[in-house]
BAFI-3210 file (N, C-alpha, C; in Angstrom, 3 decimals, decimal comma, padded with zeros to 6 digits):
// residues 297
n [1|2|3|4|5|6|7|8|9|10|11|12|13|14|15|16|17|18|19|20|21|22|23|24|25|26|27|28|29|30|31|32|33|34|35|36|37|38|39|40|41|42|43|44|45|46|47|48|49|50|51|52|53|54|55|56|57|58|59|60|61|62|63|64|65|66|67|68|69|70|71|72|73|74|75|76|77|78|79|80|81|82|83|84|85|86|87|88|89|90|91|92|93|94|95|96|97|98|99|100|101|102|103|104|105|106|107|108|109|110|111|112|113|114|115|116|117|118|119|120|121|122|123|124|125|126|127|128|129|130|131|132|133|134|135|136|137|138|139|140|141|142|143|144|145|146|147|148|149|150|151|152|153|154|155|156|157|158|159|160|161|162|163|164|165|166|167|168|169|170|171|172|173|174|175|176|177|178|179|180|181|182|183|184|185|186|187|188|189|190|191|192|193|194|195|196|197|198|199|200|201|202|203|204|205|206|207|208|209|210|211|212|213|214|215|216|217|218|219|220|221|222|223|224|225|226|227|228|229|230|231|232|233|234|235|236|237|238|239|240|241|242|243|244|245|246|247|248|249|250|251|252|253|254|255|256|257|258|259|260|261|262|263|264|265|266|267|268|269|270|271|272|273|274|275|276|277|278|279|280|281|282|283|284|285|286|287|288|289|290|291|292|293|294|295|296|297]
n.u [126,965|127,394|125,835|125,357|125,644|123,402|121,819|122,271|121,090|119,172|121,382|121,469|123,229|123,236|124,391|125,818|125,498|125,738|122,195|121,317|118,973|119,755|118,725|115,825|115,506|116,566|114,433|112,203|112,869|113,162|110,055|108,995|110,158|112,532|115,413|116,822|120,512|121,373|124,492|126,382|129,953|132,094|133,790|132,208|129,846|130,449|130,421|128,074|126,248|127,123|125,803|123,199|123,028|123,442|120,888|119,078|116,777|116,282|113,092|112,391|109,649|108,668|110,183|112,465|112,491|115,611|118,713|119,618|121,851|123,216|125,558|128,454|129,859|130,033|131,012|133,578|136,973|136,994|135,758|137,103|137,534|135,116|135,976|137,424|135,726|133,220|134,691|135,171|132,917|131,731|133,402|132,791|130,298|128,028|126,680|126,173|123,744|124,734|123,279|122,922|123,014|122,331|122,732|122,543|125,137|124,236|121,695|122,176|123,686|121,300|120,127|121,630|122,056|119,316|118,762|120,085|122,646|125,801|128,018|129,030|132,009|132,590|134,327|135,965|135,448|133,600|130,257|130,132|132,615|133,500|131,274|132,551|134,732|134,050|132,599|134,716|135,503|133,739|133,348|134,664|132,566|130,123|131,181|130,526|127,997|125,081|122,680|121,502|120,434|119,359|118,276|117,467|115,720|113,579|110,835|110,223|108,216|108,134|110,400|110,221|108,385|110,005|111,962|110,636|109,428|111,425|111,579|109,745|109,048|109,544|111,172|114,224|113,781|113,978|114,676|113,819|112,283|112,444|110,045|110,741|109,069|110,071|110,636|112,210|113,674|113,572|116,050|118,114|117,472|120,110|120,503|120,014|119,584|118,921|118,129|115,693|113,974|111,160|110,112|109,891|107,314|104,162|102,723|100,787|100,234|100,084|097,303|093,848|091,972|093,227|095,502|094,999|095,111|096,861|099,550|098,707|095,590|093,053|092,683|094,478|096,392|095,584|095,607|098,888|099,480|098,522|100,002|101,764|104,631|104,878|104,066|105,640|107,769|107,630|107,402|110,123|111,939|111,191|111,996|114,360|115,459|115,014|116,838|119,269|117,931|117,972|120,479|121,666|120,068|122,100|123,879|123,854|122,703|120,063|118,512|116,728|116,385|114,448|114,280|112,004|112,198|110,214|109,056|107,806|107,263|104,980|102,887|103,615|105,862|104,709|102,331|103,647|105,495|103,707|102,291|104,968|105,614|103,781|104,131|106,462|106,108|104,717|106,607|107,607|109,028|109,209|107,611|107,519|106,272|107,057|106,601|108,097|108,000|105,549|103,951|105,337|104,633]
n.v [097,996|096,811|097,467|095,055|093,306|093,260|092,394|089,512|086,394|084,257|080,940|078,155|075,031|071,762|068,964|065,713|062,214|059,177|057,521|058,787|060,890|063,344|063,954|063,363|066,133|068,361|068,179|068,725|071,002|072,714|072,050|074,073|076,650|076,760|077,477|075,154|073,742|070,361|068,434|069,860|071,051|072,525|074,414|075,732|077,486|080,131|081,701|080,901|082,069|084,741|085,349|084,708|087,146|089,347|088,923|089,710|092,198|095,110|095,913|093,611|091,207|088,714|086,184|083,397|081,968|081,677|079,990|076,822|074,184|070,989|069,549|067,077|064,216|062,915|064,351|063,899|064,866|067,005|067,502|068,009|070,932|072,113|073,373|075,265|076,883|077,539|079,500|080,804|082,325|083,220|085,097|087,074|087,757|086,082|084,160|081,143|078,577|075,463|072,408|068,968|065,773|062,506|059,596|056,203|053,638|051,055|051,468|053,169|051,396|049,332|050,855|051,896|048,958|048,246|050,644|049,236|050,513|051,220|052,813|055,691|056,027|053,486|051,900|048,835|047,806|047,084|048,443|049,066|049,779|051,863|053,770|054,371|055,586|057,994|059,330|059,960|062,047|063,597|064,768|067,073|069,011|068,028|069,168|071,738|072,174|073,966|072,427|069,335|066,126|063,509|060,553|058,077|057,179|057,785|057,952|058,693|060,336|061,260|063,167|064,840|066,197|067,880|068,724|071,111|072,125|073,440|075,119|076,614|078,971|082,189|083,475|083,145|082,554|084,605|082,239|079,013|075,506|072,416|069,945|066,508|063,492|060,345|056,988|055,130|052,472|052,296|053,663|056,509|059,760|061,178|063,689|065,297|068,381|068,639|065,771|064,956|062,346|061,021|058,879|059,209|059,074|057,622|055,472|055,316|053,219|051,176|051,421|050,102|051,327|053,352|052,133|051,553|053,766|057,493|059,903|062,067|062,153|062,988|061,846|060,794|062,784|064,027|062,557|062,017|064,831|065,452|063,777|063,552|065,730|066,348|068,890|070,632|069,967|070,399|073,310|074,189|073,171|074,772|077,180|077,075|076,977|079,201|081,236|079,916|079,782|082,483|082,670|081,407|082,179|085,106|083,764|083,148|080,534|079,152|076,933|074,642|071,096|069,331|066,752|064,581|061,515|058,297|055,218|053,550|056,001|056,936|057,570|059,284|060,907|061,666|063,692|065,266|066,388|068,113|069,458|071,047|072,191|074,111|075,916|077,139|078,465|080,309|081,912|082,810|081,575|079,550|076,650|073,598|070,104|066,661|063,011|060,695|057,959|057,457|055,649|053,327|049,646]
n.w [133,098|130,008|126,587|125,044|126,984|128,404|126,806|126,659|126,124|128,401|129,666|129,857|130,481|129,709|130,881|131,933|132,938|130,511|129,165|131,771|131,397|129,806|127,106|127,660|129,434|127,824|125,860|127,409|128,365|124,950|124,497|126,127|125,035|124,803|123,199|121,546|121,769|120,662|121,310|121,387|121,003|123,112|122,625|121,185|122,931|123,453|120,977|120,177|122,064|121,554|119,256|119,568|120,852|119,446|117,515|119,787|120,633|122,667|122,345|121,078|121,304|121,619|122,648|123,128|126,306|126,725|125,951|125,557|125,874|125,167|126,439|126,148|126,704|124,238|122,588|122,356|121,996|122,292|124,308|126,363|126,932|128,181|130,813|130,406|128,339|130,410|131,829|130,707|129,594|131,907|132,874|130,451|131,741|130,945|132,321|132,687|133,699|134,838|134,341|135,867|135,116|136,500|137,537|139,724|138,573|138,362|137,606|135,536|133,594|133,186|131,403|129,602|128,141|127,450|125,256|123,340|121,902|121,956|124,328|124,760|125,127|125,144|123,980|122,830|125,303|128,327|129,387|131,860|132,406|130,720|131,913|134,456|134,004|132,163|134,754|135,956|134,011|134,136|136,734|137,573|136,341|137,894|140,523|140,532|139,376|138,915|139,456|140,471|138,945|139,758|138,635|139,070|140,682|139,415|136,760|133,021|133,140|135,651|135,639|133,609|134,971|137,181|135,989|134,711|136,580|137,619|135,442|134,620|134,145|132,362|133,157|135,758|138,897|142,085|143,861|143,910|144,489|144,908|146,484|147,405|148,229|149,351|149,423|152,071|151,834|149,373|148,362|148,653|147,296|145,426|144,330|146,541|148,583|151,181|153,791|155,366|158,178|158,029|159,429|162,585|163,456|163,936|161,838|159,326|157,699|159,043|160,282|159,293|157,800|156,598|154,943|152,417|151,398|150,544|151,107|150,060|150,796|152,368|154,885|155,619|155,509|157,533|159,857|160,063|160,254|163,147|164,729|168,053|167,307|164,915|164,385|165,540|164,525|161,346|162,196|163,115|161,361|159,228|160,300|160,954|158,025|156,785|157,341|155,457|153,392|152,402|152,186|150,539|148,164|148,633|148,096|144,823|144,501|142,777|143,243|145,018|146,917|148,772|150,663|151,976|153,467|154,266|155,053|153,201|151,509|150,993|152,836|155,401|154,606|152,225|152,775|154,577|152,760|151,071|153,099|154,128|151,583|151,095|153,431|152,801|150,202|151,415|152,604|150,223|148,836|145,503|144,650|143,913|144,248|144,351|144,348|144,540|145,034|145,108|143,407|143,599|143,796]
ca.u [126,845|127,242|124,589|125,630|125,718|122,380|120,832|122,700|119,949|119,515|122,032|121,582|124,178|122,846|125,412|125,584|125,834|125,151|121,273|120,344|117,989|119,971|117,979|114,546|115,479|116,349|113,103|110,899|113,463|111,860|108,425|108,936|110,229|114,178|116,366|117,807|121,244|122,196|125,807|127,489|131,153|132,193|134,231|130,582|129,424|130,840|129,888|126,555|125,860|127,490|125,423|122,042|122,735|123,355|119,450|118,322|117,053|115,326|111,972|111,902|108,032|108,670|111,565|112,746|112,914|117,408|119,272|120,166|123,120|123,769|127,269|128,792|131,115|129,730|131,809|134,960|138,493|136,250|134,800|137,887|137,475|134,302|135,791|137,864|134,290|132,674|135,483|135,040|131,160|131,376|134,034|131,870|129,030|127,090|126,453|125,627|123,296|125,094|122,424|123,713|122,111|122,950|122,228|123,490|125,601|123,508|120,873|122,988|124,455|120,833|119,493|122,432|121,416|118,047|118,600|121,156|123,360|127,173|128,043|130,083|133,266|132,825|135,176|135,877|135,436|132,604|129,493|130,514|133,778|132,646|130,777|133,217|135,721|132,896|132,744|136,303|135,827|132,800|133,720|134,784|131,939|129,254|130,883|130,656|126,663|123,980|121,355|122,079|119,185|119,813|117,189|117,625|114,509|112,088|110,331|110,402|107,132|108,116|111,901|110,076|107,801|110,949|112,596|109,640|109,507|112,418|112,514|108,254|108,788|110,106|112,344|114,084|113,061|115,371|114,974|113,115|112,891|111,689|110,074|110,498|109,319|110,866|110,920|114,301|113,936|113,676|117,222|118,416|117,945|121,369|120,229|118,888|120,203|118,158|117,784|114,860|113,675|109,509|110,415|109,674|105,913|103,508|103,177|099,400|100,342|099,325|095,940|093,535|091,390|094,755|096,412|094,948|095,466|098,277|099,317|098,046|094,181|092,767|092,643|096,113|097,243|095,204|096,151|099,936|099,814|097,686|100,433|102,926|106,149|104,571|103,697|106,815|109,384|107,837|107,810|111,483|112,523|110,663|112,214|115,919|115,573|115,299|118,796|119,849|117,579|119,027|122,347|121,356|120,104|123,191|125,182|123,339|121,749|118,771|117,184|116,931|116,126|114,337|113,601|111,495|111,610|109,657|109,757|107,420|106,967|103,808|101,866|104,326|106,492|104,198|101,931|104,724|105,814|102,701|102,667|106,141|105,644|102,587|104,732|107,103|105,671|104,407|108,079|107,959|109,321|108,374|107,495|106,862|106,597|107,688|106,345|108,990|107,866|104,116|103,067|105,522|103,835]
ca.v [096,839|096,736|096,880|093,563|091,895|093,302|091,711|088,419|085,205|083,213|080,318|076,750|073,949|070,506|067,836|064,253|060,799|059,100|057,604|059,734|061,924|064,549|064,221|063,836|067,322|068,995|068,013|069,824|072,804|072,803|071,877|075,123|077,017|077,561|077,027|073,819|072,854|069,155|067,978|071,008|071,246|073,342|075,963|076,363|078,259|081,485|081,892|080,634|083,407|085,777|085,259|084,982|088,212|089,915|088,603|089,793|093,211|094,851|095,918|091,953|091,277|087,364|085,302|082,071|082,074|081,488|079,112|075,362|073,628|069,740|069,524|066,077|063,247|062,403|065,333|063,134|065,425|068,308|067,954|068,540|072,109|072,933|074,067|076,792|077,404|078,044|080,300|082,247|082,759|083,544|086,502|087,616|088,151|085,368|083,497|080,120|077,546|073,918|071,164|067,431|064,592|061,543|057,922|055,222|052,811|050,051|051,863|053,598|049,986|048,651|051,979|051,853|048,222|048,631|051,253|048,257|051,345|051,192|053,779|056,797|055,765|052,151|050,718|047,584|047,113|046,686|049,450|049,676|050,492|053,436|054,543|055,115|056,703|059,082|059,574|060,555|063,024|064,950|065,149|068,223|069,770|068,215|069,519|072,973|072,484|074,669|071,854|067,818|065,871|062,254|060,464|056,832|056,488|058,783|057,619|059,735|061,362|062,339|063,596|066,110|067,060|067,811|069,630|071,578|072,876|074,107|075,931|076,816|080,314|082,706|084,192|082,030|082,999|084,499|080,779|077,427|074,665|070,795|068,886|065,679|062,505|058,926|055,719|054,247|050,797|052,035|054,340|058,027|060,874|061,644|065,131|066,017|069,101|068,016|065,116|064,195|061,469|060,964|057,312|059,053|059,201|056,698|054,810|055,018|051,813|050,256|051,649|049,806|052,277|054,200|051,350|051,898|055,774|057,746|060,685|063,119|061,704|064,356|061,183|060,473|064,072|064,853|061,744|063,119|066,168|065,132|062,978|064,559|066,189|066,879|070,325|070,889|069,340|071,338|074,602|074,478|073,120|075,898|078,192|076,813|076,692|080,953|081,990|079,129|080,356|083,683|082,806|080,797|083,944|085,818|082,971|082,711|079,386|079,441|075,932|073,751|070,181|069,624|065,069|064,123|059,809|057,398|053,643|053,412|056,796|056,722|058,026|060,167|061,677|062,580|064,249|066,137|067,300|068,833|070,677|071,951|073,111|075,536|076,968|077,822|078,943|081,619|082,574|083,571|080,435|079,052|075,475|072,505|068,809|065,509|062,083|060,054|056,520|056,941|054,740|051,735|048,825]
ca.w [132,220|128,466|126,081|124,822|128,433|129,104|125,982|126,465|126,812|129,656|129,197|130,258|129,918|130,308|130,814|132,530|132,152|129,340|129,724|132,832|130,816|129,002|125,796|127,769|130,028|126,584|125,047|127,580|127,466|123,934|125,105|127,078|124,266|124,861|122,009|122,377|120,692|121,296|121,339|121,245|121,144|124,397|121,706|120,167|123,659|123,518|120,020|120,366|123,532|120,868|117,978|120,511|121,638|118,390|117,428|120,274|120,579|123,511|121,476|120,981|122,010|121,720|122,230|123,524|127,295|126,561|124,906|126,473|125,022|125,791|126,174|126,799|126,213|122,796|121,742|122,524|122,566|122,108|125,808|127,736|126,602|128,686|131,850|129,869|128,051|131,434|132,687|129,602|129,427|133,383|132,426|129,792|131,914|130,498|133,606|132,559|134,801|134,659|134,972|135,605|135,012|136,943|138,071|139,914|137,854|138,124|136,843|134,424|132,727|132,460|130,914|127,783|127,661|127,060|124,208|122,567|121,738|122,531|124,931|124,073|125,839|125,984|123,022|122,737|126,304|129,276|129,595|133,463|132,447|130,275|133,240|135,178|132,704|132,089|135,790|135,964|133,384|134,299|138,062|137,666|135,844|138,731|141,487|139,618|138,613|139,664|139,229|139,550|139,369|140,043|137,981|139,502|140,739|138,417|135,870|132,275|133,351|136,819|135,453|133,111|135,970|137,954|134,879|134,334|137,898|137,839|134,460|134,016|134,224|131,272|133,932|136,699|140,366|142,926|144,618|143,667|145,511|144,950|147,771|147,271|149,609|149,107|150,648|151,981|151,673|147,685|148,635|149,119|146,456|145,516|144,518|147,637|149,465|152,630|153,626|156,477|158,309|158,995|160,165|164,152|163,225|163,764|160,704|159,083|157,214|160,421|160,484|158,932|156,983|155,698|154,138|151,122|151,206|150,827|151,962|149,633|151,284|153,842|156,379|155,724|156,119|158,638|160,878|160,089|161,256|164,268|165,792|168,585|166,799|163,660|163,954|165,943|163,608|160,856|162,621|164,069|160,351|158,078|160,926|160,772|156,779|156,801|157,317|154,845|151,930|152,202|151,887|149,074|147,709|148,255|146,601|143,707|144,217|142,358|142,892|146,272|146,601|150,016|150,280|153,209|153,576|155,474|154,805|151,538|150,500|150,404|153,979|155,905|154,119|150,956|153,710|155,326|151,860|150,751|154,176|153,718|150,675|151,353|154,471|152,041|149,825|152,124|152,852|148,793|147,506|144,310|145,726|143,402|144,957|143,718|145,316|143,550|144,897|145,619|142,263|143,387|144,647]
c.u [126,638|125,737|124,412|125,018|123,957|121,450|121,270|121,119|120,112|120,485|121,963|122,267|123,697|123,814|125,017|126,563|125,283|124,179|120,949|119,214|118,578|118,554|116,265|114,442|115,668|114,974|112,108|111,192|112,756|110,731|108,501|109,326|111,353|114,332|117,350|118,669|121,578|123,642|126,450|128,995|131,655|133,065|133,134|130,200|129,357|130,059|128,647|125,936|126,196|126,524|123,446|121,771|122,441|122,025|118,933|118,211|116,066|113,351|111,289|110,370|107,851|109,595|111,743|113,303|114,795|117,882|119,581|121,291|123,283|124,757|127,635|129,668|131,186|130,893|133,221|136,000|138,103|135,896|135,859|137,904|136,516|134,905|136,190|136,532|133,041|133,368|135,524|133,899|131,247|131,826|133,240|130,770|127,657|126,269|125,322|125,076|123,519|123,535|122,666|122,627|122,892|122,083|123,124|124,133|124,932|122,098|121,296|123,083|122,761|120,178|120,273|122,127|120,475|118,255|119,640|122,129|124,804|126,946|129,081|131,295|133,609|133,746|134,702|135,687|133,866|131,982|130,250|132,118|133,887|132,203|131,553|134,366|134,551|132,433|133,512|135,847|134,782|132,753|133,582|133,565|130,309|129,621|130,847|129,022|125,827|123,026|122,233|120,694|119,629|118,020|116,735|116,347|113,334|112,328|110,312|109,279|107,385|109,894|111,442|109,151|108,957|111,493|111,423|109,218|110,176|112,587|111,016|108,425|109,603|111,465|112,496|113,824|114,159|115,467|113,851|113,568|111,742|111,705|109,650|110,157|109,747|110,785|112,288|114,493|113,867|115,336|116,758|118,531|119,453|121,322|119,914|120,127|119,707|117,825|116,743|113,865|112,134|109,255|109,945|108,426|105,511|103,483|101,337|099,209|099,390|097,444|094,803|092,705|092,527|095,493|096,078|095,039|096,675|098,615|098,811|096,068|094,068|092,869|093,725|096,671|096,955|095,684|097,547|100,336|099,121|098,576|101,672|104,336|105,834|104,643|105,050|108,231|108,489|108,215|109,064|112,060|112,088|111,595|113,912|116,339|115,772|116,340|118,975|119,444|117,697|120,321|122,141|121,066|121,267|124,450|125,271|122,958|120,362|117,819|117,739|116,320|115,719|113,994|113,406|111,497|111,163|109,721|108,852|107,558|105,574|102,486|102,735|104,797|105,610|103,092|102,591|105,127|104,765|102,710|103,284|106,302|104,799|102,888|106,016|106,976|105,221|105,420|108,463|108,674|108,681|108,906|106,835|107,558|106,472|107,768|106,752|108,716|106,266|103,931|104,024|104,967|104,856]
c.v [097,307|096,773|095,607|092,736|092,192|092,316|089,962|087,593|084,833|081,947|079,099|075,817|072,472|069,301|066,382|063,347|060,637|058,080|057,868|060,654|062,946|064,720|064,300|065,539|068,101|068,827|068,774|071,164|073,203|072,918|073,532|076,675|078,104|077,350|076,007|073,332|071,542|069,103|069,356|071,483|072,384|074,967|076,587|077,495|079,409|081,961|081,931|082,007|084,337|086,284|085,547|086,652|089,462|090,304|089,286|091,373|093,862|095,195|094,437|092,256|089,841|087,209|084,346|082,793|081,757|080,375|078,282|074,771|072,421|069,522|068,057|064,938|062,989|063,819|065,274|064,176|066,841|068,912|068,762|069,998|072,795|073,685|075,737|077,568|077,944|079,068|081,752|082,910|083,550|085,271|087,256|088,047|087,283|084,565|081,738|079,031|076,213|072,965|069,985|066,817|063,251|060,835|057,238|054,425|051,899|050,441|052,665|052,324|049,383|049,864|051,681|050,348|047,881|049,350|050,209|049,488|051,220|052,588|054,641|056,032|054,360|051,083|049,340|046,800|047,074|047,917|049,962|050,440|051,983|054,139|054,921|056,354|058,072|059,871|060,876|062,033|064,193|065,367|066,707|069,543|069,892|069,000|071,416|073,365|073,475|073,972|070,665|067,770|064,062|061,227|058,792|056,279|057,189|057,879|059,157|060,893|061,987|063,300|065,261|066,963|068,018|069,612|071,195|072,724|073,680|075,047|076,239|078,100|080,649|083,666|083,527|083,291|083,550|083,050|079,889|076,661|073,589|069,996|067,698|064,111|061,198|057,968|054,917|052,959|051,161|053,078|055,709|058,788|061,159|062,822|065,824|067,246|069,189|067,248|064,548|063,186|061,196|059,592|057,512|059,350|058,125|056,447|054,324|053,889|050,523|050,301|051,085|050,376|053,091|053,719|052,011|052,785|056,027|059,049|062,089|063,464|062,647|063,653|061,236|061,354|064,250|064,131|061,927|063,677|066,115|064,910|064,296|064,502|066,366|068,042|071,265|070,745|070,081|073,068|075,018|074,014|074,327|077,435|078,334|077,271|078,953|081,239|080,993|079,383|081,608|083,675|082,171|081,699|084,333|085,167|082,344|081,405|079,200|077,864|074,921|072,923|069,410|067,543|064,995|062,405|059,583|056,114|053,449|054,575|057,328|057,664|059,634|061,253|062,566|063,800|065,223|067,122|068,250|069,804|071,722|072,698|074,171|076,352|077,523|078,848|080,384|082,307|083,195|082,698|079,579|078,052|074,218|071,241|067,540|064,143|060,848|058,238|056,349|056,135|053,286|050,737|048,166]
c.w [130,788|128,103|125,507|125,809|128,772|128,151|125,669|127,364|127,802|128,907|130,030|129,885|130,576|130,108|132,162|132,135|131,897|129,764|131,318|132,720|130,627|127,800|126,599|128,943|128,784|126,040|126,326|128,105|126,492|123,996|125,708|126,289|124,208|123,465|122,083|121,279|121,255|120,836|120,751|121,850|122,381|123,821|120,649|121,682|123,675|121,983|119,455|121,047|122,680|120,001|118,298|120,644|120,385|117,722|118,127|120,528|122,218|123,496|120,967|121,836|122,115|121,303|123,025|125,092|127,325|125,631|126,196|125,223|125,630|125,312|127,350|126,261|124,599|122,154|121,547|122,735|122,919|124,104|126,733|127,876|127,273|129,589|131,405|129,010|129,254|131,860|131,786|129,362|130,812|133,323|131,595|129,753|131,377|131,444|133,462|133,529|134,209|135,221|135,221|136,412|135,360|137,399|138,782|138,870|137,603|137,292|135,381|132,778|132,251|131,416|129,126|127,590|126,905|125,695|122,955|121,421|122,580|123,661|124,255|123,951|125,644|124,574|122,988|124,286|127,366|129,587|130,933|133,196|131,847|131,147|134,100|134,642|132,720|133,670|136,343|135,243|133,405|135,657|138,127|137,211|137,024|139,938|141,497|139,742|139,523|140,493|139,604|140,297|139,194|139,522|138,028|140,084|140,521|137,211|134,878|132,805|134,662|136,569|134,592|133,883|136,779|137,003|134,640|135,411|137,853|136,373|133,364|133,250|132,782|131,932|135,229|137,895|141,229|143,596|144,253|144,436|144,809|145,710|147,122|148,143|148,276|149,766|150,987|151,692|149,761|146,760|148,568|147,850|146,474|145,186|145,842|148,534|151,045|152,603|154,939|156,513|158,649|159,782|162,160|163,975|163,453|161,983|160,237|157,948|158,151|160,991|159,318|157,486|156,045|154,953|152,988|150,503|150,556|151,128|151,427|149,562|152,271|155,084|156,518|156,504|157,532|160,244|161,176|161,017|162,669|165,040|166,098|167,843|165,724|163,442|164,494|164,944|162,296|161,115|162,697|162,260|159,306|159,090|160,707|159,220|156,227|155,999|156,019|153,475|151,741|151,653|150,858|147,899|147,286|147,499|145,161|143,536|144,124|142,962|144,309|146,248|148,094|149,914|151,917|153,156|154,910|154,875|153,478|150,600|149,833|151,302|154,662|155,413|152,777|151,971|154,620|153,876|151,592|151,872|154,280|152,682|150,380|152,582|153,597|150,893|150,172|152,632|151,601|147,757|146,578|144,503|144,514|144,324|144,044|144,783|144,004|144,150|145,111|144,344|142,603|144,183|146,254]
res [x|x|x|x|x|x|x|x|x|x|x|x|x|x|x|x|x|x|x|x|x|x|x|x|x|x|x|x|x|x|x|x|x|x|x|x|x|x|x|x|x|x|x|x|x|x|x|x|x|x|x|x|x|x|x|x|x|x|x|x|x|x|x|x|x|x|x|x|x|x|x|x|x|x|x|x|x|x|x|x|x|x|x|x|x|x|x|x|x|x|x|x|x|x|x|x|x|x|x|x|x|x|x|x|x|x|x|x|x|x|x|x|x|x|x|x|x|x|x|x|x|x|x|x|x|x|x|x|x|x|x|x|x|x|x|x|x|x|x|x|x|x|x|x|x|x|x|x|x|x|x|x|x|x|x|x|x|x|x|x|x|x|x|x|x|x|x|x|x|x|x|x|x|x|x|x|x|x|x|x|x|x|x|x|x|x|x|x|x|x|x|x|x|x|x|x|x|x|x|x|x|x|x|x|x|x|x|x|x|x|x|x|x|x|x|x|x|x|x|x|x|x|x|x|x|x|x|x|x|x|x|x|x|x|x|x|x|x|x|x|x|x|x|x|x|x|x|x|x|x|x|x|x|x|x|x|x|x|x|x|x|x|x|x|x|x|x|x|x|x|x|x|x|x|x|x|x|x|x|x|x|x|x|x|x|x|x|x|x|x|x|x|x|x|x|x|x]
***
């Protein structure tokens, strides 16, 4: 390896749709103390990674954990240009981590509402229609990403928890992972690279004393893990999950997205996560958790 390639930054590309939280995942990049360009033209990349590296020396004693770049529609004729901007950083040894930021539509349409801001795309015609156009045209770049984080049912404060997890360190991890529980009746993570069910549990909703709990309560947990198939259906899943974070490993997938549901989100599943994520942990993975509906009523 070059002396160049060795002194090239870490490189993050944050792209999406437009309100999913680009601009609030950039801001605690910053908070964190990357170098964050917004709207950057996709023939700025290479040049950027060039100009980084040049700066950087290896006697450096402080420097910005890499550079992030939000690259995205707003850059209009400019955009179609990323993929050949990825294909060229990749050759160059730069090895850029895609992040994408996504929502459902419906949550999408009232989001650019709310900010009473046109949308990029959306002319003279209908937000939803923008949304999908915009769809169309970043297809190609999600099914590419390292990262998507589907931000449809986080709130800003649990999105930069999320973000934050995944990008604490000053050097990323051979593997990360975010357990997250959910409730279904409030829908399905669309990030999720696992998706399981705690719905075959008793249900400490039903118990009088527990209602008001939830599952990060020692009764909660402990009633949990008490009932038959608990300790089983983690064992045989932390055991299956092995082989799978190896190969993840060997294919350079840095960041895994584990979602346990049960019907609120609230008893089961947040109680199962916490579990799972301190048996993992002990496998060497760097384990943050994410109880993305416990605050809804």
């Amino acid at each position: 390896m070059s002396q160049d390639q060795t002194q090239q930054p870490q490189l993050v590309i944050v792209t999406g749709m437009s309100s999913a939280g680009r601009s609030t995942t950039a801001n605690v990049l910053e908070d964190l103390g990357w170098y964050v360009v917004d709207n950057l033209p996709p023939q700025m990349l290479n040049p950027l990674v060039q100009l980084a590296s040049r700066e950087r020396t290896p006697d450096d004693e402080v420097h910005a954990p890499g550079l992030a770049a939000v690259v995205d529609v707003r850059s209009r004729s400019f955009f179609q240009a990323l993929q050949d901007a990825l294909f060229e950083l990749r050759t160059s040894g730069a090895a850029p981590r895609v992040v994408f930021l996504d929502a459902a539509d419906d949550v999408l349409v009232r989001r650019q509402e709310s900010v009473r801001r046109p949308h990029p795309l959306q002319g003279n015609g209908r937000i939803l229609d923008a949304i999908h156009r915009e769809r169309e045209m970043l297809e190609f770049v999600r099914e590419r990403a390292d990262v998507v984080i589907d931000t449809s049912g986080l709130n800003v404060t649990q999105l930069k928890t999320k973000v934050s997890q995944i990008f604490e360190a000053s050097e990323l991890p051979r593997l990360r992972a975010t357990v997250m529980s959910f409730g279904f009746k409030y829908g399905l993570p669309l990030d999720a690279d696992f998706v399981l069910d705690m719905r075959f549990l008793p249900n400490p909703y039903w118990v009088d004393d527990l209602r008001p709990l939830n599952g990060n309560d020692a009764g909660v947990s402990q009633y949990v893990m008490a009932q038959d198939g608990a300790s089983v259906f983690l064992d045989r899943f932390v055991s299956s999950l092995e082989p799978v974070l190896v190969g993840y490993e060997n294919e350079s997938k840095r960041y895994v997205t584990i979602a346990l549901g049960c019907t609120g989100g609230k008893h089961r599943s947040v109680a199962m996560v916490n579990a799972l994520a301190e048996r993992l942990a002990e496998l060497g993975v760097q384990v943050g958790t994410l109880h993305r509906d416990l605050g809804r009523e």
